[in-house]
N, CA, C and O atoms as a CHARMM CRD file, in Angstrom:
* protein
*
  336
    1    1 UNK  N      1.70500  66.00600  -0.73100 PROA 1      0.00000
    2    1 UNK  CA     2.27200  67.30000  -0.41400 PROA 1      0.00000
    3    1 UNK  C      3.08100  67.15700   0.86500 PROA 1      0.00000
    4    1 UNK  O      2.63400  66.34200   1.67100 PROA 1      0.00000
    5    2 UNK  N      4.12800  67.76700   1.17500 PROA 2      0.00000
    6    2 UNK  CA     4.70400  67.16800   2.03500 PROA 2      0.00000
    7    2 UNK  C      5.42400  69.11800   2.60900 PROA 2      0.00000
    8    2 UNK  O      5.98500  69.99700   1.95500 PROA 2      0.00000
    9    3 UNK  N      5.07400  69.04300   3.82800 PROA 3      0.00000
   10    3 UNK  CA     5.94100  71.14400   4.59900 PROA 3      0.00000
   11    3 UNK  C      4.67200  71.39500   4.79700 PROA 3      0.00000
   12    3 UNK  O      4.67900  72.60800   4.58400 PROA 3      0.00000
   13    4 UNK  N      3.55900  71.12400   5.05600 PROA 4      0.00000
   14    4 UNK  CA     2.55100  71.74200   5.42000 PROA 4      0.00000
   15    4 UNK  C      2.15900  70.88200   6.89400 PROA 4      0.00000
   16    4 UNK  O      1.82700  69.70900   7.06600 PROA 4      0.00000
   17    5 UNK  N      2.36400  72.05700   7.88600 PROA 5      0.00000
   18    5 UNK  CA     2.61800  71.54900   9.40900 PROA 5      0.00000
   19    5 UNK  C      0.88200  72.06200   9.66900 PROA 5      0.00000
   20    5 UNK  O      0.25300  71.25200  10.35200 PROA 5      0.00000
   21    6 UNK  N      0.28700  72.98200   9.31800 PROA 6      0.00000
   22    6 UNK  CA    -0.84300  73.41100   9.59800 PROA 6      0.00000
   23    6 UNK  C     -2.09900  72.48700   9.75200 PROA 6      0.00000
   24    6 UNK  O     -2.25200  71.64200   8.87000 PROA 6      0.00000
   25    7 UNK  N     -2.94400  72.54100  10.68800 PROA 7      0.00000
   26    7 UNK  CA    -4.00900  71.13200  10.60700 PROA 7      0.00000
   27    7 UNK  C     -4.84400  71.58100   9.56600 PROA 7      0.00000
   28    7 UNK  O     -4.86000  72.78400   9.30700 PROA 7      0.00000
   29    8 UNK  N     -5.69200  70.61900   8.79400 PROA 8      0.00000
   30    8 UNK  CA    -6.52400  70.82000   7.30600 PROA 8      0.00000
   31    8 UNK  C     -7.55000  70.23100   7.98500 PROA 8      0.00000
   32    8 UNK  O     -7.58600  69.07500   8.40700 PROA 8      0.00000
   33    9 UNK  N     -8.41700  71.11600   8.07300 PROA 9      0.00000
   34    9 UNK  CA    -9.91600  70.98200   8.50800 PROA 9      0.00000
   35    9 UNK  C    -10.27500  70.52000   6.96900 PROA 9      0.00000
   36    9 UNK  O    -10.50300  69.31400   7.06400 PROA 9      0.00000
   37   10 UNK  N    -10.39100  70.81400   5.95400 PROA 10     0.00000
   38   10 UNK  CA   -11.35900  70.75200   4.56600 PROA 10     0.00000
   39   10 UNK  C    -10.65700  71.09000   3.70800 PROA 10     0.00000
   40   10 UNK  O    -10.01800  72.14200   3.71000 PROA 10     0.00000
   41   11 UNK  N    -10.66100  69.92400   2.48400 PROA 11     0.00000
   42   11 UNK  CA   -10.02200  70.22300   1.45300 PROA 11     0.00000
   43   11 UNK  C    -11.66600  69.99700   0.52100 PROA 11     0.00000
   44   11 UNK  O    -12.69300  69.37700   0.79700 PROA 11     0.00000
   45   12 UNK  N    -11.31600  70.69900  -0.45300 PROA 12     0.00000
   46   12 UNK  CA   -12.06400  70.38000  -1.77200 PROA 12     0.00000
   47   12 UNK  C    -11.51900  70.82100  -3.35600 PROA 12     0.00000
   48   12 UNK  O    -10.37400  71.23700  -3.53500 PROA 12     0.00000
   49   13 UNK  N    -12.44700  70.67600  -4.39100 PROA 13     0.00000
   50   13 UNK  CA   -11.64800  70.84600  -5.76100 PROA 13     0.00000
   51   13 UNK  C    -11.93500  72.31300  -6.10900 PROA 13     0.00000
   52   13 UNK  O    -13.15600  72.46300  -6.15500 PROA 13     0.00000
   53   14 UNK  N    -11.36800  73.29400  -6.33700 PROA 14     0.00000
   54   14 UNK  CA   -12.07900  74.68500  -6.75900 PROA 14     0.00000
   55   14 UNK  C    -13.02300  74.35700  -7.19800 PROA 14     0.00000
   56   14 UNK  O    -14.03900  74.49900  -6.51600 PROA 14     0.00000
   57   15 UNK  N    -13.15000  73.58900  -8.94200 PROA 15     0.00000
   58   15 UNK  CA   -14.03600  73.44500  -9.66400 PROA 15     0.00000
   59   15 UNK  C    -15.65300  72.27300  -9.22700 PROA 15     0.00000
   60   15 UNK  O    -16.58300  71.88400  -9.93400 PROA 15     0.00000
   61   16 UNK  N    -15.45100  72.14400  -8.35800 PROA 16     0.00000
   62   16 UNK  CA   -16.11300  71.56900  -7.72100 PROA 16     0.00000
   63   16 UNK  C    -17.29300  72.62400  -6.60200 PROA 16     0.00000
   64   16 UNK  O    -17.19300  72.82100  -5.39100 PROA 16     0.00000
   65   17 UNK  N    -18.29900  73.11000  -7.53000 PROA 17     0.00000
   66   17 UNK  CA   -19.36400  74.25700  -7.06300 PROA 17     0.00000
   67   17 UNK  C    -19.97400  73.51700  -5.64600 PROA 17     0.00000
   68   17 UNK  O    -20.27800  74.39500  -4.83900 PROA 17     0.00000
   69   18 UNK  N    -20.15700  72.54800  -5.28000 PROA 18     0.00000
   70   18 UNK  CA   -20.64800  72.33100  -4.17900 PROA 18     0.00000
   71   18 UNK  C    -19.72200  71.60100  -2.75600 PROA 18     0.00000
   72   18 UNK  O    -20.11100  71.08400  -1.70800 PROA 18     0.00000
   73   19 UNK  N    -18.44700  71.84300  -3.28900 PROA 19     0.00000
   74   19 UNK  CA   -17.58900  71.77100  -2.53200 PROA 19     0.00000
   75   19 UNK  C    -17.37800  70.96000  -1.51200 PROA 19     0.00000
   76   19 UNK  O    -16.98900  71.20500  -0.37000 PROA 19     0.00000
   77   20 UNK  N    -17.83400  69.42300  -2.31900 PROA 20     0.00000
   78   20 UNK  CA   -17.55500  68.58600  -1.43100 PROA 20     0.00000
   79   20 UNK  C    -16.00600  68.24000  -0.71300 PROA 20     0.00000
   80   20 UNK  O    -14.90400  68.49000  -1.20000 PROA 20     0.00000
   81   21 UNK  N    -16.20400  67.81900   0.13400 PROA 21     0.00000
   82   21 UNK  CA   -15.28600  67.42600   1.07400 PROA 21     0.00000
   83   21 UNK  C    -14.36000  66.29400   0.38900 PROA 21     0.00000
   84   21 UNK  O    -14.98100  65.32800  -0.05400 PROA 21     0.00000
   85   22 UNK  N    -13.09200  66.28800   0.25900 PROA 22     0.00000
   86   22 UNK  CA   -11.87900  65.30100  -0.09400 PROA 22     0.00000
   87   22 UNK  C    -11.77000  64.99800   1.52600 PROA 22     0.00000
   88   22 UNK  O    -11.83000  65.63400   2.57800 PROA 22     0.00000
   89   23 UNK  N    -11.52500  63.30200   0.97600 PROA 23     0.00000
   90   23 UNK  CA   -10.97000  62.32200   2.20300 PROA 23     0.00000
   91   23 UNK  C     -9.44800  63.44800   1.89400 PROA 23     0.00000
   92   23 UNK  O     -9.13300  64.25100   1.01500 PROA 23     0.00000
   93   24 UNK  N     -8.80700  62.92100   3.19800 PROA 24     0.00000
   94   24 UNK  CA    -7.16200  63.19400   2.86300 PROA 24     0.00000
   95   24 UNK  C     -6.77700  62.60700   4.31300 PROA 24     0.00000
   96   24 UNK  O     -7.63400  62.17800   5.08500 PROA 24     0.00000
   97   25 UNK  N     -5.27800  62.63400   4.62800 PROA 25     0.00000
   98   25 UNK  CA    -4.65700  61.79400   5.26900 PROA 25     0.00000
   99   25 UNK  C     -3.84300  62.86000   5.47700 PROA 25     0.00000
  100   25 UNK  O     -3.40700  63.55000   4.55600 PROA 25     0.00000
  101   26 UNK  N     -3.53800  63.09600   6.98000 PROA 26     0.00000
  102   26 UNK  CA    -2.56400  64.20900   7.34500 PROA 26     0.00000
  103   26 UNK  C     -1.70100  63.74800   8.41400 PROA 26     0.00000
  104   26 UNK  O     -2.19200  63.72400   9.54300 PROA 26     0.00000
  105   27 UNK  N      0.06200  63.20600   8.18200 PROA 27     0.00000
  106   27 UNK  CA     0.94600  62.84700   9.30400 PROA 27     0.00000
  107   27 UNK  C      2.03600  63.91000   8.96700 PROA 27     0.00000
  108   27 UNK  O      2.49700  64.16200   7.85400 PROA 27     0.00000
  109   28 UNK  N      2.45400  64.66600  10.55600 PROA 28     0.00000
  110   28 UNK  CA     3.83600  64.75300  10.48300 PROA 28     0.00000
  111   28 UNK  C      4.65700  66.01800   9.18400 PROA 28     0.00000
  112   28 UNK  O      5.85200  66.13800   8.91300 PROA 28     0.00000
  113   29 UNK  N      3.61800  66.68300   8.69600 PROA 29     0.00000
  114   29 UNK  CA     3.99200  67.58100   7.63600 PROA 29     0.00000
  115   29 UNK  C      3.77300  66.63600   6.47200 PROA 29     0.00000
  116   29 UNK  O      4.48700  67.01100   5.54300 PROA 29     0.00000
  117   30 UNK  N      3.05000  65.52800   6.14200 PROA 30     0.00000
  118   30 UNK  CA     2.86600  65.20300   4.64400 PROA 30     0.00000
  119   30 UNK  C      1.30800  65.12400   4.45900 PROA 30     0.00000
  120   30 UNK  O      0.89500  64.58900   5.48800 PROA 30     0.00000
  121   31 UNK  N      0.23000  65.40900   3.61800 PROA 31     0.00000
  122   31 UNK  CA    -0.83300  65.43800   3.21100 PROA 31     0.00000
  123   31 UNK  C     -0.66100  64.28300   1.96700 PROA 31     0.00000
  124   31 UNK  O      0.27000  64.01200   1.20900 PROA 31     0.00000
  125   32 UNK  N     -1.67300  63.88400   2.09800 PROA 32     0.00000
  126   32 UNK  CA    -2.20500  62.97600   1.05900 PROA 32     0.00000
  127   32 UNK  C     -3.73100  63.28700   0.64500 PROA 32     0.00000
  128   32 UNK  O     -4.49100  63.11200   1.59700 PROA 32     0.00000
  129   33 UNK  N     -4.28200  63.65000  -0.38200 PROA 33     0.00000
  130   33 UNK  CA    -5.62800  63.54500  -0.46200 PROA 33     0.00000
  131   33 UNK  C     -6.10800  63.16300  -1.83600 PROA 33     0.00000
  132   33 UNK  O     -5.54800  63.44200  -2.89700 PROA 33     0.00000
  133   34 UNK  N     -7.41200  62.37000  -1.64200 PROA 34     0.00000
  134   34 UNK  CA    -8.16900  61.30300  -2.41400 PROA 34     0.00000
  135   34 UNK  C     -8.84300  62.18800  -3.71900 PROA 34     0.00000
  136   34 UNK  O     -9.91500  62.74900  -3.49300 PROA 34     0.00000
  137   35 UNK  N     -8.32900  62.30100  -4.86500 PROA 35     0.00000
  138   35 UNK  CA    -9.24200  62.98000  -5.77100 PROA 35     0.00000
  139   35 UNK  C    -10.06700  62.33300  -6.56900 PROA 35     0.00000
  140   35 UNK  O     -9.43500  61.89800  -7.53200 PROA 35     0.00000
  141   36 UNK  N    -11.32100  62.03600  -6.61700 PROA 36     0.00000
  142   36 UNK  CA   -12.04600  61.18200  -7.21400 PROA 36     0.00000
  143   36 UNK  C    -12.11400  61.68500  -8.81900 PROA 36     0.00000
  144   36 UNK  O    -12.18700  62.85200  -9.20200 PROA 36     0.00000
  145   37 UNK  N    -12.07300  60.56600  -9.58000 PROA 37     0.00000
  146   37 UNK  CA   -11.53100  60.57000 -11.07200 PROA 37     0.00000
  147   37 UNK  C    -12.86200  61.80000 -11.54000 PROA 37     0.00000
  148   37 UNK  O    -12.33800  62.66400 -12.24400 PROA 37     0.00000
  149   38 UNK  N    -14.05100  62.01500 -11.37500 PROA 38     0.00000
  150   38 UNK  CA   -14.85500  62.63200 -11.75300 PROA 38     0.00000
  151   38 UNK  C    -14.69600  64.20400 -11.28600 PROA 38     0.00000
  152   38 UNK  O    -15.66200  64.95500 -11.42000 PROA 38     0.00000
  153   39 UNK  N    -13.80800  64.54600 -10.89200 PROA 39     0.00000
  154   39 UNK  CA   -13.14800  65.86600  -9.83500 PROA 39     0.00000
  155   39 UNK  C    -11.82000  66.48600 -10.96900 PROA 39     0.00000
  156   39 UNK  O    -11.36700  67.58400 -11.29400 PROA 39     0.00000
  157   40 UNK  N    -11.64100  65.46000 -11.19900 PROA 40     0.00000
  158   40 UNK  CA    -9.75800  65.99500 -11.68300 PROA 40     0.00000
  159   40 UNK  C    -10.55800  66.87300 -13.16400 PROA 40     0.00000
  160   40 UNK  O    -11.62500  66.65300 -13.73600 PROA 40     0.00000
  161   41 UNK  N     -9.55100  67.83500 -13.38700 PROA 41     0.00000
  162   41 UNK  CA    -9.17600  68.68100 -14.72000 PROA 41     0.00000
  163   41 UNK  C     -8.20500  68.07300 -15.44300 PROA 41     0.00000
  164   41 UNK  O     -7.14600  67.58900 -15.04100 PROA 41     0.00000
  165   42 UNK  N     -8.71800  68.14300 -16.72600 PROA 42     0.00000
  166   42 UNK  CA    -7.68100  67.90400 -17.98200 PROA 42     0.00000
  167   42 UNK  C     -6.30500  68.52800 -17.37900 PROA 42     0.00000
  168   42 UNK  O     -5.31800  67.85600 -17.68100 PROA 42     0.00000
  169   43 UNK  N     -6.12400  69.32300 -16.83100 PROA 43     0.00000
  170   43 UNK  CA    -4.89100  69.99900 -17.45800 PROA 43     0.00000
  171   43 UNK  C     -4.50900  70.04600 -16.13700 PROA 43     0.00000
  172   43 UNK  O     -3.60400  69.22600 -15.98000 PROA 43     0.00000
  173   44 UNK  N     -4.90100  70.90500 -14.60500 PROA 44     0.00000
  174   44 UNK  CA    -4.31800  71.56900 -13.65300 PROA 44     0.00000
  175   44 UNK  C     -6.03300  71.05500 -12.65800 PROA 44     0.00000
  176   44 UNK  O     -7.11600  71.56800 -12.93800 PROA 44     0.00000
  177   45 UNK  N     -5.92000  70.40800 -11.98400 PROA 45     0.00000
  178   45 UNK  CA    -6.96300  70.57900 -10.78800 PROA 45     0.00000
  179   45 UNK  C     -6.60200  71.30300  -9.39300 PROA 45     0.00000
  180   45 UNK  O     -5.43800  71.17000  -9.01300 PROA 45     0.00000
  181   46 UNK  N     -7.07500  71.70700  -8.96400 PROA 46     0.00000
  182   46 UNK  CA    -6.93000  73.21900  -8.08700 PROA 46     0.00000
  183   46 UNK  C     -7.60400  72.72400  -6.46500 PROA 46     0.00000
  184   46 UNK  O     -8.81000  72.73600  -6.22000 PROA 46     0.00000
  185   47 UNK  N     -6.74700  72.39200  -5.68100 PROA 47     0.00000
  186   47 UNK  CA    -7.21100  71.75600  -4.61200 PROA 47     0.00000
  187   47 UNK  C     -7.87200  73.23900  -3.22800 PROA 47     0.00000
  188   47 UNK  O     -7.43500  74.39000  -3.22900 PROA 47     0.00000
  189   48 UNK  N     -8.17500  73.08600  -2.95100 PROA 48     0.00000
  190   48 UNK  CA    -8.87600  74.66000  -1.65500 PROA 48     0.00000
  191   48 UNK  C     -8.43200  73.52700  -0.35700 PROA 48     0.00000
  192   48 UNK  O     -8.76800  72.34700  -0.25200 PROA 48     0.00000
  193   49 UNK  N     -7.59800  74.31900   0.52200 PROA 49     0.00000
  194   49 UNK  CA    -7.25800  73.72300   1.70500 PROA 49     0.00000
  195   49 UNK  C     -7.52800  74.55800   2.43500 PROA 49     0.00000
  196   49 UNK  O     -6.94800  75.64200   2.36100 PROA 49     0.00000
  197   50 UNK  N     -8.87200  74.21900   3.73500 PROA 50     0.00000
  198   50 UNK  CA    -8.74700  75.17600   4.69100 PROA 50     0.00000
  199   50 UNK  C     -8.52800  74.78100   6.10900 PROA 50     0.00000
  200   50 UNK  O     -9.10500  74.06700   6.92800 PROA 50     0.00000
  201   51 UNK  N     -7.22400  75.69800   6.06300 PROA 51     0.00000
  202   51 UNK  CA    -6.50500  74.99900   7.43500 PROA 51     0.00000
  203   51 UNK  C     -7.15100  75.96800   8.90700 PROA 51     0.00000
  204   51 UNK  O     -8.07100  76.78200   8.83100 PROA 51     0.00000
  205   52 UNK  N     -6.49100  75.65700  10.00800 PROA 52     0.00000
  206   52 UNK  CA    -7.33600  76.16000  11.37600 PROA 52     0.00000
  207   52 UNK  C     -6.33000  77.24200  11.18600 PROA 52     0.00000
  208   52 UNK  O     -6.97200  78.06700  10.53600 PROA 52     0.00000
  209   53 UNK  N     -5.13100  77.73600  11.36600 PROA 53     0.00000
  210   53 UNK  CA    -3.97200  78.69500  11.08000 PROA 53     0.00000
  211   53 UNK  C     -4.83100  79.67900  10.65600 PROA 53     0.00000
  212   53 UNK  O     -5.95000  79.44600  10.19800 PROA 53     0.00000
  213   54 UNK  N     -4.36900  80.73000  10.78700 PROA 54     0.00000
  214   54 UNK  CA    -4.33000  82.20800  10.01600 PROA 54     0.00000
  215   54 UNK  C     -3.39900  82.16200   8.90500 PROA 54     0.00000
  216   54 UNK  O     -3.68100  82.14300   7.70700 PROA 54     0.00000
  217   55 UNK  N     -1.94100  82.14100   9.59800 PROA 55     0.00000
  218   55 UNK  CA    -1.00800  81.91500   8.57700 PROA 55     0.00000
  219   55 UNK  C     -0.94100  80.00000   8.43300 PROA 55     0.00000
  220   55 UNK  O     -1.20900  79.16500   9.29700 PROA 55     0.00000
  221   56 UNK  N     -0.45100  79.79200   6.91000 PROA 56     0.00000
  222   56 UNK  CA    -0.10400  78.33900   6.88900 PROA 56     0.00000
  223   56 UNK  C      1.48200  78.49800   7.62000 PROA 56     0.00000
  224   56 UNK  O      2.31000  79.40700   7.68200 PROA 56     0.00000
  225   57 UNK  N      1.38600  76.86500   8.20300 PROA 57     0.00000
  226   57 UNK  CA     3.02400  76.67700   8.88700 PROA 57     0.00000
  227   57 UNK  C      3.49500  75.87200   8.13400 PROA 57     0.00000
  228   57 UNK  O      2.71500  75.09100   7.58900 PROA 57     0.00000
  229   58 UNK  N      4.65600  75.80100   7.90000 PROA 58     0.00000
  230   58 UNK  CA     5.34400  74.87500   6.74900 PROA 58     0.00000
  231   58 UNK  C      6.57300  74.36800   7.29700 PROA 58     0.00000
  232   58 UNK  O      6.91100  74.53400   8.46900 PROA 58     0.00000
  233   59 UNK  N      7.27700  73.70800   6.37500 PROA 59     0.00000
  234   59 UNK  CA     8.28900  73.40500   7.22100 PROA 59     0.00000
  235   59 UNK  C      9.49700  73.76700   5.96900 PROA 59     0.00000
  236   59 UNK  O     10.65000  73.71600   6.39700 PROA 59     0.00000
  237   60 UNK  N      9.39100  74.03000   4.87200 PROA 60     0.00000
  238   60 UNK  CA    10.60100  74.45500   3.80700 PROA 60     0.00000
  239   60 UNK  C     10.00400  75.17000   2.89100 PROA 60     0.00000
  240   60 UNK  O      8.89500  74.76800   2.53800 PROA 60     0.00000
  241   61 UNK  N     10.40600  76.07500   2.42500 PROA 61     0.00000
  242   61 UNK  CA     9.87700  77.02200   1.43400 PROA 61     0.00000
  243   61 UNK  C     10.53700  77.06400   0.10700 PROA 61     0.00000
  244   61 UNK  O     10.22300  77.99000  -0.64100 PROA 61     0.00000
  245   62 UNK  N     11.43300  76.16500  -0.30000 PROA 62     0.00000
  246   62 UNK  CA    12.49900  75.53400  -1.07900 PROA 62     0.00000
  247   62 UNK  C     11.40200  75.13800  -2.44600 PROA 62     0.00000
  248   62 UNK  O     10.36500  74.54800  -2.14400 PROA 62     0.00000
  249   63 UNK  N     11.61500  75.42200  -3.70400 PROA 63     0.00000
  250   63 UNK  CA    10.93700  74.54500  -5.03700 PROA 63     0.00000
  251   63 UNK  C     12.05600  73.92600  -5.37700 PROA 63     0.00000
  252   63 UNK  O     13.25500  74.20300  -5.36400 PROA 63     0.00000
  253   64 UNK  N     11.22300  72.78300  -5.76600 PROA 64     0.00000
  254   64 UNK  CA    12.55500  71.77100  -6.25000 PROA 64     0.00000
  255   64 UNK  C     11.30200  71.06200  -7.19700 PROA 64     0.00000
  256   64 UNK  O     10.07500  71.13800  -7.14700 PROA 64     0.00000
  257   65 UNK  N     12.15700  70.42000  -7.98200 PROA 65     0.00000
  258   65 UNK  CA    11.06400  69.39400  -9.05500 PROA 65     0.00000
  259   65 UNK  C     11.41600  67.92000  -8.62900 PROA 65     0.00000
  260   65 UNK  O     12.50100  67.34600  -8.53800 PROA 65     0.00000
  261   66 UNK  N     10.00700  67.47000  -8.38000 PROA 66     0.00000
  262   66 UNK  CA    10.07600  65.90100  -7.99800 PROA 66     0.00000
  263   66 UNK  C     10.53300  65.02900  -9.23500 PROA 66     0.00000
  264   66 UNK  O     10.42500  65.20000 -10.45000 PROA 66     0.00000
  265   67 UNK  N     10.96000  64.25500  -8.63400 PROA 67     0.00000
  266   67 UNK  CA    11.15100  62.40700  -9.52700 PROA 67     0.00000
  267   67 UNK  C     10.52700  62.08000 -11.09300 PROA 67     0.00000
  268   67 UNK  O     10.97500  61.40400 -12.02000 PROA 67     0.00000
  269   68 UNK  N      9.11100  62.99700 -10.91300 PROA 68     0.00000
  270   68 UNK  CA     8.25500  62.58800 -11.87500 PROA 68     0.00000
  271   68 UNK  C      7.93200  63.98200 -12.72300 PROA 68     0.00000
  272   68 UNK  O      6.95500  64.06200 -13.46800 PROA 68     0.00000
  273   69 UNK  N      8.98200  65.19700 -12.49200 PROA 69     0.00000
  274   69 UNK  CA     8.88100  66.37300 -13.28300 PROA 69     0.00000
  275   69 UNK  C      7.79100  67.25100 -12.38500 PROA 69     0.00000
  276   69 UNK  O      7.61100  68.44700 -12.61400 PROA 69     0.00000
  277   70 UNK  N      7.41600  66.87000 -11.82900 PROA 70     0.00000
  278   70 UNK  CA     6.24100  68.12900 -11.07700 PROA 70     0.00000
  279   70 UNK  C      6.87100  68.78600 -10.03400 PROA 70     0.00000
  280   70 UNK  O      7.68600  68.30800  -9.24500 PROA 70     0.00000
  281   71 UNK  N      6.34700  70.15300 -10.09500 PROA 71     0.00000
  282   71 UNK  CA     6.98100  70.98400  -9.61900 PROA 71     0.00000
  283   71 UNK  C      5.83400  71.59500  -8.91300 PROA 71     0.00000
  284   71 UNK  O      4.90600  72.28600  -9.33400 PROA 71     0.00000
  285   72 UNK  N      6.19800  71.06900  -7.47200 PROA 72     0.00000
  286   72 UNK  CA     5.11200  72.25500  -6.39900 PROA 72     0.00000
  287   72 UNK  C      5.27300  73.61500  -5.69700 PROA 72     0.00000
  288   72 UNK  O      6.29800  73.88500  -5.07100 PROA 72     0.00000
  289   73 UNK  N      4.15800  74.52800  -5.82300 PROA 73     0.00000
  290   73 UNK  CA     4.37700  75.81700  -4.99300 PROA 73     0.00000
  291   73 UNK  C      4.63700  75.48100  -3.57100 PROA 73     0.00000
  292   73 UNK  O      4.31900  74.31900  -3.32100 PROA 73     0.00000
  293   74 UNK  N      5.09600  76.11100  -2.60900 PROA 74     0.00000
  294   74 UNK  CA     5.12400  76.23900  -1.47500 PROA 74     0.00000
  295   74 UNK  C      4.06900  77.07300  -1.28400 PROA 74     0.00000
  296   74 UNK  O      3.75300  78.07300  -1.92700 PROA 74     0.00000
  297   75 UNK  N      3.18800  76.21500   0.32400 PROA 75     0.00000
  298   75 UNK  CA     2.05400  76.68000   0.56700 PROA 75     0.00000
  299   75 UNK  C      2.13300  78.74500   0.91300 PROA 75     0.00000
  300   75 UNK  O      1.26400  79.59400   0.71500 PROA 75     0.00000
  301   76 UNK  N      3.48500  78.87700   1.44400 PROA 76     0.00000
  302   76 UNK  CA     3.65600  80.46400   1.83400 PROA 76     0.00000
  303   76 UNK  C      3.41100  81.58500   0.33700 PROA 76     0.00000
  304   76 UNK  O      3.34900  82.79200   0.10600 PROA 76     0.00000
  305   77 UNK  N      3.33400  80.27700  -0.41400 PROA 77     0.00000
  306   77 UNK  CA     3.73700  81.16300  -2.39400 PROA 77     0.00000
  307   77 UNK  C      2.58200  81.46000  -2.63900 PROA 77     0.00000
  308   77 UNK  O      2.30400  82.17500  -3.60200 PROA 77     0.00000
  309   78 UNK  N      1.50700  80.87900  -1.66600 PROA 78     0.00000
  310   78 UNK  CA     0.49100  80.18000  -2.54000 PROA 78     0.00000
  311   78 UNK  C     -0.79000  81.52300  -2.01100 PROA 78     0.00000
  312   78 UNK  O     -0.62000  82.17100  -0.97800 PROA 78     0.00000
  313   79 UNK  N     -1.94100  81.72100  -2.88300 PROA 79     0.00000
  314   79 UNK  CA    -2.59900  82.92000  -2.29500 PROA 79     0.00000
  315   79 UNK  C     -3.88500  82.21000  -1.60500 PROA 79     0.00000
  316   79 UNK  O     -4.28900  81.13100  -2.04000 PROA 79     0.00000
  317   80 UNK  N     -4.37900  82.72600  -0.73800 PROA 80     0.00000
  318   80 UNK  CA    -5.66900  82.30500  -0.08900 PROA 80     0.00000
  319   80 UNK  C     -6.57300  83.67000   0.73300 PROA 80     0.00000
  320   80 UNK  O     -6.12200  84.75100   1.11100 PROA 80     0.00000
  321   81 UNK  N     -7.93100  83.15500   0.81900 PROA 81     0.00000
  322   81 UNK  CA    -8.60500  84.52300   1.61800 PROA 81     0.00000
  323   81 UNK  C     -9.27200  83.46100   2.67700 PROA 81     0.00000
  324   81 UNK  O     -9.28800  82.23800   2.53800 PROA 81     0.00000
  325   82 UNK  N     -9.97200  84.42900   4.07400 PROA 82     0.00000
  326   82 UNK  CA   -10.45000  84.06100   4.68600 PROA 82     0.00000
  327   82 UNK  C    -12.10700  84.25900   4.72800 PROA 82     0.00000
  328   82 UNK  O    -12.28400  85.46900   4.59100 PROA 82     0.00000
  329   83 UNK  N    -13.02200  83.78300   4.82000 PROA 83     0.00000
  330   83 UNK  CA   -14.44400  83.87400   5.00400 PROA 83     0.00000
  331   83 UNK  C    -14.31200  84.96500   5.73400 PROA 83     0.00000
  332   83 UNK  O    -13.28000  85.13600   6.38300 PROA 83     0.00000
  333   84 UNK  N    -15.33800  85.88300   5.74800 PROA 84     0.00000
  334   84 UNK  CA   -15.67100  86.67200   6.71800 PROA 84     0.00000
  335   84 UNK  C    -15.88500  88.03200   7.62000 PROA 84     0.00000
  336   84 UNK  O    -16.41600  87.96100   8.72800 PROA 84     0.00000
């Protein structure tokens, strides 16, 4: 994922009820994170990012379709709630 300036305390899989923790790798506005083959969905796996922000910071709000046909939301598109 690459426009997400916000720090990521915790990622995990929605479908994943006990919500373990994904390794991930965060430089510079690009995220990388580790989905272990026993995590992924047939079809759409659903990542939960919870960043320190209120609002997420991004750096382009632009959709474009990558190299390989996938097409990502921008994190501002994207809906989230807060604990609490």
């Amino acid at each position: 994922m690459n426009g997400l300036l916000s720090k990521v305390e915790k990622g995990y899989c929605l479908a994943d009820k006990s919500q373990r923790a994904l390794s991930f790798n965060q430089e510079e506005g690009t995220l990388s994170v580790t989905i272990p083959d026993e995590l992924k969905q047939p079809r759409v796996t659903v990542v939960v990012l919870e960043i320190e922000d209120t609002e997420a910071k991004v750096i382009d709000e632009t959709i474009q379709q990558e190299e390989n046909g996938a097409i990502k939301l921008p994190v501002s598109k994207c809906e989230f709630a807060l604990d609490g």
